[in-house]
C-alpha positions in Angstrom: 10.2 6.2 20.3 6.6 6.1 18.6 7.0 10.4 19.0 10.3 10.2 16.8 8.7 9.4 13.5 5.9 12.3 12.7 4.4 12.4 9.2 0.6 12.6 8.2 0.2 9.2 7.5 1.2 7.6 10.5 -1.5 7.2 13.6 -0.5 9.5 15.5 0.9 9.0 19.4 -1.1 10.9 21.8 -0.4 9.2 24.8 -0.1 5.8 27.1 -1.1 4.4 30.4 0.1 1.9 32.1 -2.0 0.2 35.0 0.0 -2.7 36.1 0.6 -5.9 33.5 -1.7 -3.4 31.4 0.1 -1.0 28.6 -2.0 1.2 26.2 -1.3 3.1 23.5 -3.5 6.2 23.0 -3.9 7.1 19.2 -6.0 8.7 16.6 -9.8 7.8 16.2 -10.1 6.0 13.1 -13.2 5.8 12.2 -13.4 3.5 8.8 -11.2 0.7 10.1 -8.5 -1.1 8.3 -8.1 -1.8 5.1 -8.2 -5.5 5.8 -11.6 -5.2 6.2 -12.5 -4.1 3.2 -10.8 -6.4 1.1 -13.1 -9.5 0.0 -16.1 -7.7 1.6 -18.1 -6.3 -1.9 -20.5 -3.9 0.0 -17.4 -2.5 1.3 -15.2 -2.2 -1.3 -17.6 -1.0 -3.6 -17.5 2.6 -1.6 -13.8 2.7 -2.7 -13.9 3.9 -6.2 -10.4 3.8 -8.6 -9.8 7.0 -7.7 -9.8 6.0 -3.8 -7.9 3.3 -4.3 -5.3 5.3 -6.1 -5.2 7.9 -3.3 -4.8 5.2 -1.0 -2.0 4.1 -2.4 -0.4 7.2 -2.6 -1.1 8.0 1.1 1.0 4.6 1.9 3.8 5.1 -0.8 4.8 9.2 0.3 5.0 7.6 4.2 7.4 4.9 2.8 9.5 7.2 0.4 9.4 9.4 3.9 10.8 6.7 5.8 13.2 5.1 3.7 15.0 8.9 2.9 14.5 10.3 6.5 17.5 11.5 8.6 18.5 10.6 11.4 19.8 11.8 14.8 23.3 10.2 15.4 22.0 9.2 18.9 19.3 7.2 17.4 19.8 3.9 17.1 17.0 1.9 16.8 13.5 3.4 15.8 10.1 1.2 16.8 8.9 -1.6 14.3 11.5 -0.6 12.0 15.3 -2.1 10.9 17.4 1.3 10.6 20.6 1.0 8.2 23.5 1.9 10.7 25.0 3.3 7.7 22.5 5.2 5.4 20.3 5.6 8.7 17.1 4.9 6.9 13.8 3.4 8.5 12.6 0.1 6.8 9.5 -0.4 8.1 8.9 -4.6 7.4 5.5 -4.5 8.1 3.4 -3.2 5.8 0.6 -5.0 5.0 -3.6 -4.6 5.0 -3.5 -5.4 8.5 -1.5 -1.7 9.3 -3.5 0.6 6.9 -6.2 2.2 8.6 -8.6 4.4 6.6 -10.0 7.7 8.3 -13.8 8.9 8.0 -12.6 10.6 4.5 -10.2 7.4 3.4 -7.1 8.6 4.1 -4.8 6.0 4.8 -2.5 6.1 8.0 -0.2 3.2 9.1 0.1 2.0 12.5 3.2 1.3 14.1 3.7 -1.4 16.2 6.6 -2.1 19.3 9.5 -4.7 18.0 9.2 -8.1 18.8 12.2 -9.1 17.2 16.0 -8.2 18.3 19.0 -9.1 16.6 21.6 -10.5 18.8 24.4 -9.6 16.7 23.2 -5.9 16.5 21.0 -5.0 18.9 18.7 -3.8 16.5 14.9 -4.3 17.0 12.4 -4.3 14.4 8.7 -6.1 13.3 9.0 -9.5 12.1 6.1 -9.0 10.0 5.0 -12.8 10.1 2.7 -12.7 7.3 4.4 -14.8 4.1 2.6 -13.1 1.5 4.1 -9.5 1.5 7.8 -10.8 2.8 10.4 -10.2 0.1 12.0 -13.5 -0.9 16.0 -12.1 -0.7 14.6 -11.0 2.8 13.3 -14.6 3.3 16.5 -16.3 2.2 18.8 -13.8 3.5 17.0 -12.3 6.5 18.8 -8.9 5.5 16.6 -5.8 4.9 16.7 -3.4 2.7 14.3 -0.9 1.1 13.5 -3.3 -1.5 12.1 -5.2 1.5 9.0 -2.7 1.8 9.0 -1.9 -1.9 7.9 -5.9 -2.6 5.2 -5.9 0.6 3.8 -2.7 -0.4 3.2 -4.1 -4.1 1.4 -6.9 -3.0 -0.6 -4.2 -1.2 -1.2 -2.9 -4.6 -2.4 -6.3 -6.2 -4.8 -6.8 -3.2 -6.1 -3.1 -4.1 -6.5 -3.8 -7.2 -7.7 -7.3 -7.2 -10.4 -6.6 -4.4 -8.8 -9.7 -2.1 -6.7 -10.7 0.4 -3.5 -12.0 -0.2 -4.1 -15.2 1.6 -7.5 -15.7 -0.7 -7.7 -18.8 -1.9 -8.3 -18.3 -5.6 -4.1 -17.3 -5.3 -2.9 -20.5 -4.5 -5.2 -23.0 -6.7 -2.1 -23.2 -9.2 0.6 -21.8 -7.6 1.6 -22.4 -3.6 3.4 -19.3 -3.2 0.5 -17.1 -3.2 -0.3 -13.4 -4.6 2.9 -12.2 -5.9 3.8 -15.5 -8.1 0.3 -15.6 -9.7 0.0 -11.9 -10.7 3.4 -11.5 -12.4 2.6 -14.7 -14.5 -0.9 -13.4 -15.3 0.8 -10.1 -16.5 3.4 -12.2 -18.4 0.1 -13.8 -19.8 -1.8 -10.7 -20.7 -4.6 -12.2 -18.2 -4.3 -10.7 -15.0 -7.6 -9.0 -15.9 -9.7 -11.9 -14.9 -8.4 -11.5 -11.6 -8.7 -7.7 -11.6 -11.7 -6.7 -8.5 -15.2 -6.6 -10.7 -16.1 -3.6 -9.2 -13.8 -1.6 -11.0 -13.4 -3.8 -14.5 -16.8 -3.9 -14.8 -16.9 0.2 -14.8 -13.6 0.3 -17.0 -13.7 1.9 -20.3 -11.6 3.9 -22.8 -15.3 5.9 -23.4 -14.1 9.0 -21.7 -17.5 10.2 -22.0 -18.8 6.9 -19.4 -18.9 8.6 -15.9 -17.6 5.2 -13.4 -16.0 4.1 -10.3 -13.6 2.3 -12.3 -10.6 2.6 -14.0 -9.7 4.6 -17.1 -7.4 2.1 -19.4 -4.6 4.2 -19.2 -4.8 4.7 -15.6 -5.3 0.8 -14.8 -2.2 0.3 -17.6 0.3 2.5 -15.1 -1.4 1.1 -12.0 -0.6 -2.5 -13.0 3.2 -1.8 -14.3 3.8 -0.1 -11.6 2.8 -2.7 -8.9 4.2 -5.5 -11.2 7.5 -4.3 -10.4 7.2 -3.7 -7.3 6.5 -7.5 -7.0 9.3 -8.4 -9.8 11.9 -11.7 -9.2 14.9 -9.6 -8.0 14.9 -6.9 -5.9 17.5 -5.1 -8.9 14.0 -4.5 -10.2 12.2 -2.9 -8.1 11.6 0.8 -8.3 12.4 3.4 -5.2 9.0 4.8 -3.5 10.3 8.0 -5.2 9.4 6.3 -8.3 6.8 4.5 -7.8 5.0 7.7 -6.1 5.5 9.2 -9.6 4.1 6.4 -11.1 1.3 6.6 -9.2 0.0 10.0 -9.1 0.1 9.4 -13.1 -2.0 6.9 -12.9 -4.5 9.3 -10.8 -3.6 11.9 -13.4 -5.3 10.3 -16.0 -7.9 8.8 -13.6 -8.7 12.4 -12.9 -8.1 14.6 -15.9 -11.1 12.2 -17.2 -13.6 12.3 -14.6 -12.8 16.1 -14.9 -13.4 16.4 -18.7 -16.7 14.7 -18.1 -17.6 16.9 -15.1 -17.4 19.9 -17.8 -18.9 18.3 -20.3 -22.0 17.4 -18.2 -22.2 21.8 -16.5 -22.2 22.6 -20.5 -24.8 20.0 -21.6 -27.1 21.3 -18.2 -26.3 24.8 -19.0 -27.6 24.6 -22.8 -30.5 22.2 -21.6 -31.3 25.5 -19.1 
């Protein structure tokens, strides 16, 4: 079932062996390991620059819209480490998280997926519990039905951790509030303070001087990043944007990110030039 689901940003299948109780997977060599273990490590995360992070993101956010809008074969019922909506037959995955991004030697990001370990007796259907409280959506939580709001919310706490430089089980989340990552971000946005817990790799590097070469943010990129992912993240799911959107959101974000590294690129071949 692994085979049924091809896309660029999923590890891809190449083969299995089975030696008695053993079972094995054969995938992709990923050489830069998961993004978990990057997060809270600063030597590591200061190789991934804004404009990394952004791509990142993006890299996670097209497999999701890719998911969520794929069609399916009438014959296929249940896909692996996925609910699939009998009736819009769209793949939620449920199990995104910094513990299934793995990063390639050029930080690409590609998504593992896992066998189910969960089957619903009243359907049949199998998919990932995901297990980890942090990234489950709440209405999931309460309701146990998914929905593509379901990955929208994990994958915005997957933005937070990006931008924040932590993991979403860090600590410093949960010294005044007990829910953890989500809670504490949208009432430091509320608050106009979420940049104190913003990663101080990038802030540090942040400036509206587009002539300041950095690995950090330009405002207006970090101003799209952080609206974007706050909604992601919002109370109800009636507010959270479809990957479609949020994938336009983001690639803005880079835009500007981009368009300003590029003007000072220029800037600095004209300055050589008439130096020369």
């Amino acid at each position: 079932m692994l085979t049924s689901v091809e896309h660029h940003n999923i590890e891809a299948l190449l083969g299995f062996c089975v030696d008695g109780s053993e079972m094995i997977l054969v995938t992709d060599n990923i050489c830069n390991n998961y993004l978990d273990d990057y997060l809270g490590n600063v030597n590591r995360m200061c190789i991934l620059t804004w404009e990394n992070r952004l791509k990142i993101c993006i890299d996670v956010a097209r497999l999701l819209d890719y998911l969520h809008s794929r069609s399916m074969p009438e014959d296929e019922d249940i896909i692996i480490n996925n609910y699939m909506n009998g009736v819009d037959r769209i793949i939620i995955n449920n199990c995104i998280n910094r513990n299934n991004i793995l990063l390639d030697e050029n930080l690409k990001a590609k998504i593992v997926f896992l066998p189910p370990n969960r089957n619903d007796e009243d359907t049949g259907i199998q998919f990932w519990k995901c297990g980890k409280d942090s990234y489950i959506d709440p209405k999931y939580k309460d309701t146990d039905i998914l929905q593509r709001q379901s990955d929208v919310y994990s994958f915005g706490v997957v933005l937070f951790e990006i931008l924040c430089g932590k993991k979403a089980n860090d600590q410093v989340y949960f010294k005044n509030n007990k829910n953890g990552l989500a809670h504490v971000v949208r009432e430091l946005v509320n608050w106009e303070t979420l940049e104190k817990m913003i990663d101080p790799i990038i802030m540090k590097n942040t400036s509206e001087n587009i002539l300041v070469q950095n690995i950090g943010a330009n405002r207006d990129s970090l101003s799209t990043f952080i609206k974007t992912a706050y909604y992601c993240v919002a109370e109800t799911d009636d507010q959270h944007p479809t990957m479609r959107v949020v994938i336009k959101q983001l690639e803005e974000a880079l835009s500007f990110q981009v368009s300003v590294l590029t003007y000072i690129e220029i800037g600095f071949r004209v300055n050589y030039k008439n130096l020369c």
